[in-house]
PAZAPA-4460 file (N, C-alpha, C; in steps of 0.05 Angstrom, whole numbers, plus 32768, in hexadecimal, padded with zeros to 4 digits):
% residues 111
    n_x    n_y    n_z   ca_x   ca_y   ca_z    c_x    c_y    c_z   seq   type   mol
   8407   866E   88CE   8418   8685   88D5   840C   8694   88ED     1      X     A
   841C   869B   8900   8412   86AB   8917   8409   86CA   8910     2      X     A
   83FE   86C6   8923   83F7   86E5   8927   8409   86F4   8933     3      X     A
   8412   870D   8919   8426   8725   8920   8416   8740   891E     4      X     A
   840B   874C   8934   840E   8767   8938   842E   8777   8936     5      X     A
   841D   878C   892B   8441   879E   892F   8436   87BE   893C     6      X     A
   844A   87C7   894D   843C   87E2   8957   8445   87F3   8947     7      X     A
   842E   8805   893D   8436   881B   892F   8424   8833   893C     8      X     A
   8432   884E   892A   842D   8861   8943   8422   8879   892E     9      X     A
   8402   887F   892C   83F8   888D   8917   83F5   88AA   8927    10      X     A
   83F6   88C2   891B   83F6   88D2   8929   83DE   88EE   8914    11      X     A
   83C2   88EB   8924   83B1   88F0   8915   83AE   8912   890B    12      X     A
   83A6   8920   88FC   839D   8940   88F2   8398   894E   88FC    13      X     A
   8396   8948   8925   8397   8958   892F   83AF   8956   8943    14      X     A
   83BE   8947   8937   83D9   8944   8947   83E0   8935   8960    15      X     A
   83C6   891F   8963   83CB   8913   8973   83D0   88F8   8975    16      X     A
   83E5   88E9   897A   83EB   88CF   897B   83DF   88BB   8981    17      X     A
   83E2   88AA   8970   83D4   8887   897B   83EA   8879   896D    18      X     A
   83ED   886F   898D   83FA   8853   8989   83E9   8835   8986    19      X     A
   83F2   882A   8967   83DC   8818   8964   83E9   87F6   8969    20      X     A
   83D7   87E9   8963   83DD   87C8   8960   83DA   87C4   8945    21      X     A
   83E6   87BF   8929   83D7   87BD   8912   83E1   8796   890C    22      X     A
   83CD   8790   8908   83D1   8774   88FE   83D5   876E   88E1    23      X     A
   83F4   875B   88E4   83F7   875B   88CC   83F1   8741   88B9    24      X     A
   83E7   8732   88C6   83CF   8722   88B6   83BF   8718   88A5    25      X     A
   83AC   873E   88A5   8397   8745   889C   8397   874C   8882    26      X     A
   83AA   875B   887A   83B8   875E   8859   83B3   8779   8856    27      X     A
   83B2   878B   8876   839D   879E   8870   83BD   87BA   8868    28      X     A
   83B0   87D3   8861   83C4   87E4   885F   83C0   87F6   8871    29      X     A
   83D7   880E   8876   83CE   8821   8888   83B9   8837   8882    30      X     A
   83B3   883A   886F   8395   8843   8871   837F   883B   887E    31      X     A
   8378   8817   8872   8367   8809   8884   836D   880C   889D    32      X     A
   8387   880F   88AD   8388   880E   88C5   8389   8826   88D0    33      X     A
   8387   883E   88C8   8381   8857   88CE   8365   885E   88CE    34      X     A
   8357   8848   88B6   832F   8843   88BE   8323   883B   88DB    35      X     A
   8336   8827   88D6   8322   8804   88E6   8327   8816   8900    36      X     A
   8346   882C   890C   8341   8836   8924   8337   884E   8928    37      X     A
   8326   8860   890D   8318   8879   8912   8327   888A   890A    38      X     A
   8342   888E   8909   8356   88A3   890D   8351   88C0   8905    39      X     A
   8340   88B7   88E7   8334   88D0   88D0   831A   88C8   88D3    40      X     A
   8308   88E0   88C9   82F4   88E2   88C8   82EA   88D1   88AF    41      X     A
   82D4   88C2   88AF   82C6   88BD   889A   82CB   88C9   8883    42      X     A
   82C9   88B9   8876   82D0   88CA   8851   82E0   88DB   8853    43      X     A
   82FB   88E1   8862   830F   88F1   8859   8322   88DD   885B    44      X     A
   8322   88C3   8859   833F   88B3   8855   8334   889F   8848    45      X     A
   8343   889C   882D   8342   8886   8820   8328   8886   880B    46      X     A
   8329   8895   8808   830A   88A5   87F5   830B   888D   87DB    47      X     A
   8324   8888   87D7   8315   887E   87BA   8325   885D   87C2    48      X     A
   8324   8852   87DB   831E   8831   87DC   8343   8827   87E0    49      X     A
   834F   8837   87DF   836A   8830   87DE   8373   8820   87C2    50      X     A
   836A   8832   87B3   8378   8835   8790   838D   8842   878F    51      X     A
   8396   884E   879C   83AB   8868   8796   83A5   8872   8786    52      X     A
   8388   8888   8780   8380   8898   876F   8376   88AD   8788    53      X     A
   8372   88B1   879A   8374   88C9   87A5   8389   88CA   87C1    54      X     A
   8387   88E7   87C6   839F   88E1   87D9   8393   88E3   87F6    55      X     A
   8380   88DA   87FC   8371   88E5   8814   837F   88D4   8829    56      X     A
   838E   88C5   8826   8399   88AE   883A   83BB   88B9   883A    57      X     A
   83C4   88CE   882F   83D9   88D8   8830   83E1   88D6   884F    58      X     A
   8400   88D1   884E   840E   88C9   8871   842E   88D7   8866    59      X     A
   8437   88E5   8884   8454   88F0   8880   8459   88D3   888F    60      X     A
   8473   88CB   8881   8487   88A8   8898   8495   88BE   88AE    61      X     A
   8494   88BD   88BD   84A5   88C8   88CD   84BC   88BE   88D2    62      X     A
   84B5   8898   88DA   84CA   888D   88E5   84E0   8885   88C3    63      X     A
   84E9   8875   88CA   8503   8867   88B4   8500   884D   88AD    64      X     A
   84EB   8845   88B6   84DE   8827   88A9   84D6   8828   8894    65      X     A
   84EA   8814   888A   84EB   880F   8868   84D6   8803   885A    66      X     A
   84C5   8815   884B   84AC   8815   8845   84B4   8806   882D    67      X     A
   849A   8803   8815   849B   87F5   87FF   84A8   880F   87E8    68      X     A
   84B5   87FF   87D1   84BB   8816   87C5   84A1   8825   87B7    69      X     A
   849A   883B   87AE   848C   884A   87A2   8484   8845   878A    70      X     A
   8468   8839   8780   845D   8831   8765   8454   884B   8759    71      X     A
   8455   8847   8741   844B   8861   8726   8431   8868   8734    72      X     A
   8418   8856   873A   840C   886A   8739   8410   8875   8756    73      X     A
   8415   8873   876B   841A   887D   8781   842D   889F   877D    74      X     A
   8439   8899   876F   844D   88B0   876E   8440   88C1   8760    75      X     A
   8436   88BB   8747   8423   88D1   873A   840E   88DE   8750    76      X     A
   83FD   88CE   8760   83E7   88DB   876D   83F4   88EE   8779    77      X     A
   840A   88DF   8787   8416   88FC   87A2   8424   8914   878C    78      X     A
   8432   8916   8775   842E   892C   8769   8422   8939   8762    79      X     A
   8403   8933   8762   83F3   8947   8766   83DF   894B   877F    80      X     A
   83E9   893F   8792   83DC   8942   87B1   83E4   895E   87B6    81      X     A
   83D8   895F   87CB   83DC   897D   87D7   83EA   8974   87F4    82      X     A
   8401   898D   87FC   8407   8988   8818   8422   896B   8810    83      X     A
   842A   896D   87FD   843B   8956   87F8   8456   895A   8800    84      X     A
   8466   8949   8813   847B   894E   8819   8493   8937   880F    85      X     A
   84AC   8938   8814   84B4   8923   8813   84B9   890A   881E    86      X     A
   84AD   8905   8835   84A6   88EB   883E   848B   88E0   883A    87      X     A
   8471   88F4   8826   8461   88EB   8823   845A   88CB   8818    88      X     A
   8445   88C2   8829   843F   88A1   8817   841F   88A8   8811    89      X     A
   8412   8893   8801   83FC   8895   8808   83F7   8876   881C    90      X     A
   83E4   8875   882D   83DC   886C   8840   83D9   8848   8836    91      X     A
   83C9   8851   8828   83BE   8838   8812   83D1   8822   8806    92      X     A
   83ED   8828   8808   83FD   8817   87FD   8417   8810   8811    93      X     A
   8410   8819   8823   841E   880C   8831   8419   87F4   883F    94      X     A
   8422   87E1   8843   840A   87C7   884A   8416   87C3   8863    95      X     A
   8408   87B6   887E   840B   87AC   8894   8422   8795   8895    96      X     A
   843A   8797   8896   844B   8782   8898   8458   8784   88AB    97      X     A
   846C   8771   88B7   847A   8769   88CB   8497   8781   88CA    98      X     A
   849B   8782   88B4   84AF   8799   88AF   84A7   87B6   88B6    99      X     A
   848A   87B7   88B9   8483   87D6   88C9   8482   87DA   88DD   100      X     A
   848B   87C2   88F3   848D   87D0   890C   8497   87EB   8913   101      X     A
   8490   87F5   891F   849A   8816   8923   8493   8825   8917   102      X     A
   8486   8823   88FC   847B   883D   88E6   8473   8852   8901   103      X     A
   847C   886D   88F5   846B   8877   8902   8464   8891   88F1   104      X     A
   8445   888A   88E8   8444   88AA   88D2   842D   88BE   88E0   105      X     A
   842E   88D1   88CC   841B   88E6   88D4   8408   88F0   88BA   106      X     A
   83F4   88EF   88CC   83D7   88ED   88AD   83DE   8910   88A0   107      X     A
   83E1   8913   8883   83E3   892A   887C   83C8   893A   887C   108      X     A
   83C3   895A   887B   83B1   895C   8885   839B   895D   8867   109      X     A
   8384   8959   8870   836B   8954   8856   836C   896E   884E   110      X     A
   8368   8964   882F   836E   897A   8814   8351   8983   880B   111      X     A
***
């Protein structure tokens, strides 16, 4: 299978944009790919490994790319996240696929 990057467009806590390359490949999610390019500081994204038990990887979708539907425990955590809106995801479960070209979210800010 070839190699598919897709451009997506993260827009980091202090409000400033990156337009990225994320490879979809790797199996990685947008958390990992909000790591591997720095976006957040150390230990404020993804604190607990991408379990969906904390919400530190919390992202508003901005764009209309049809994400995965929402699993139990995902929806529980963001009920009790802070700063929760309604386009909130958590980061961690969204996975790098060919169907995300265009995502474009914004990191919610650390709780």
């Amino acid at each position: 299978m070839e190699n598919v990057d897709i451009n997506i467009t993260i827009i980091d806590r202090e409000g400033e944009k990156h337009h990225i390359e994320a490879p979809t490949d790797m199996a990685m999610n947008l958390m990992e790919v909000v790591r591997s390019y720095e976006l957040a500081p150390e230990g404020t994204i993804g604190v607990c490994g991408g379990m969906a038990m904390c919400a530190s990887c919390q992202c508003y979708v901005l764009s209309d790319t049809k994400l995965p539907e929402m699993q139990d425990d995902e929806e529980a955590m963001l009920s009790e996240a802070f700063d929760v809106k309604d386009n909130s995801r958590l980061g961690c479960q969204i996975q790098m696929t060919p169907g995300m070209e265009g995502l474009v979210v914004e990191l919610a800010p650390e709780s």
